[in-house]
C-alpha positions, 0 to 999 in steps of 0.5 A, spaced: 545 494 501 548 498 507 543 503 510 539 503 504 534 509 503 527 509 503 522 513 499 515 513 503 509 516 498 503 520 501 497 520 496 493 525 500 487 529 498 482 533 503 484 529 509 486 535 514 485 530 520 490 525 519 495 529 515 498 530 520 499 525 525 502 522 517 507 526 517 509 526 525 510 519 525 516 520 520 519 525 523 519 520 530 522 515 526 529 512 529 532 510 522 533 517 519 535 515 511 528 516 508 525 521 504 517 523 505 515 525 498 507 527 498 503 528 493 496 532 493 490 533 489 489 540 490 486 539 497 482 544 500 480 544 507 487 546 510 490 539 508 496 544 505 496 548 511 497 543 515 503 541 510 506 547 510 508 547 517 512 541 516 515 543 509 522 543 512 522 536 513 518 534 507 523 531 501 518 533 495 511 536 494 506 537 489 499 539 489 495 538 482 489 536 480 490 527 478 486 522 475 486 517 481 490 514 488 494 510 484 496 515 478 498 520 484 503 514 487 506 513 480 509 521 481 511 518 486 515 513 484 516 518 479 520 522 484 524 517 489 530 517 490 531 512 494 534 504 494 527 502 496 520 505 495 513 504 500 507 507 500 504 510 507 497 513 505 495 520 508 490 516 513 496 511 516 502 512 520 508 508 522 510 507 529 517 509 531 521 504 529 519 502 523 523 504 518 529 501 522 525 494 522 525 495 515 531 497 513 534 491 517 530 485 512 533 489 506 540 489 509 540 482 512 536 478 507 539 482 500 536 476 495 529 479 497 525 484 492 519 486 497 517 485 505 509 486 507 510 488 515 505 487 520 500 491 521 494 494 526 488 494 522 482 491 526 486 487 528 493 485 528 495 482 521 501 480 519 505 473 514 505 473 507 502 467 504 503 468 496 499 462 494 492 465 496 493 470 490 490 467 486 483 467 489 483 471 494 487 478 496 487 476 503 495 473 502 498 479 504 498 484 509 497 491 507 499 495 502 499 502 504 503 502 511 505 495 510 508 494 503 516 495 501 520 495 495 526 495 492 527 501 486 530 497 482 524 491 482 519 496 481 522 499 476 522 492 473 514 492 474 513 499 472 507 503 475 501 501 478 496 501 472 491 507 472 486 502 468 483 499 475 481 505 481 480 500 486 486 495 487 491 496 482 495 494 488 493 488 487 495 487 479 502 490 481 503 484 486 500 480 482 505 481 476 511 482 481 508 475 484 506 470 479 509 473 473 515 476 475 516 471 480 520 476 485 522 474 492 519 477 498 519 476 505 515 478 512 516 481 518 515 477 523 508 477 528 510 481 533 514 487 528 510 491 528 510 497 522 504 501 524 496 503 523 493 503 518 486 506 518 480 502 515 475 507 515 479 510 509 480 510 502 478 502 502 473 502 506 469 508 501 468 502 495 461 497 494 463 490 494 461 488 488 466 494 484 472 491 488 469 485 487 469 486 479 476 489 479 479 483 483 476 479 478 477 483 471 485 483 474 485 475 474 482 475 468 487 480 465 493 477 467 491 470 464 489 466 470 484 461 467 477 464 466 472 458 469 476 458 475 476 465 476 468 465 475 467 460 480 472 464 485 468 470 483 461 467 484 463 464 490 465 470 493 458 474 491 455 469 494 458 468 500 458 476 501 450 475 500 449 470 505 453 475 509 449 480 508 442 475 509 444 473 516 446 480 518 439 483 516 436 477 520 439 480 527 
């Protein structure tokens, strides 16, 4: 894969204050064989002002009513053209030379179906640790800034699953980990993607819904159902300890 094109999809809806700073940073990106394909909800606060501005520079446009974050990213994948596809959500942003380290990976390493970057988010993460997925969602990155395909192997796991509201990101990883088998890579520690907001979507769901979701995507995809329990109970009762010890202060 030489010079490889890589389709970035922005989901976006009502966010006028960040919108811009997303588009930004790919206009200031080094590597300039992208496309940045948004797809908006019918925003209305001057989100769609602010896209127009950069219109010129904007591959493909849609702004439609959807069912969901995760049904937006499949018009996008939908729209690609590209050799590889990744996420970047109407909060997050790239730093300038993202793209050139991802294009790096998929050029050096032609086994690979997907990267996870490193990513500021709180604090700096960064490795991908493949064998956590089963109980935990923490074995990666990020998804939105820090997460690449190949078109290729996304077609071959098909769309993220409308069915789930919060985490489909995580069933997608799943089947393309576990059942799929793909293989993936990470950046290194100090190969930095970009930022990634975590006061956006994400931060907007009560615990125990995502907790239900990881748990329902386990079970779902044929992970034994005691243990998936047992993980699910564990979780909720640490977070409640958690909580407890917080209220305590």
């Amino acid at each position: 894969m030489k010079n490889p094109k890589i389709s970035i999809i922005t989901v976006v809806k009502n966010n006028k204050s960040f919108i811009e700073k997303n588009i930004l940073s790919l206009l200031s990106q080094k590597y300039k064989n992208y496309e940045h394909i948004i797809i908006d909800g019918e925003s209305t606060d001057g989100t769609l002002e602010i896209i127009d501005k950069y219109k010129k520079s904007i591959s493909s446009f849609i702004s439609e009513k959807d069912m969901g974050i995760y049904h937006a990213m499949n018009k996008g994948i939908d729209l690609a053209s590209g050799d590889i596809i990744g996420i970047l959500n109407s909060d997050d942003y790239f730093y300038d030379d993202a793209l050139e380290i991802v294009k790096s990976y998929f050029e050096r390493k032609s086994e690979i179906d997907f990267l996870f970057g490193s990513v500021h988010k709180f604090s700096l993460r960064h490795g991908f640790f493949p064998k956590k997925i089963y109980w935990t969602f923490n074995f990666y990155t990020t998804h939105s800034v820090g997460f690449f395909i190949k078109k290729t192997s996304q077609k071959k796991l098909g769309y993220y699953n409308t069915k789930y509201k919060y985490s489909s990101d995580y069933d997608l990883f799943y089947r393309m980990i576990v059942k799929n088998k793909m293989v993936g890579t990470a950046t290194k520690k100090n190969e930095v993607l970009g930022f990634f907001n975590p006061y956006g979507f994400s931060s907007t769901i009560r615990y125990i819904d995502y907790l239900k979701e990881n748990t329902q995507i386990r079970l779902d995809n044929g992970q034994n159902k005691i243990i998936v329990w047992v993980i699910h109970f564990l979780r909720l009762s640490k977070r409640i300890f958690r909580v407890i010890k917080e209220l305590k202060k």
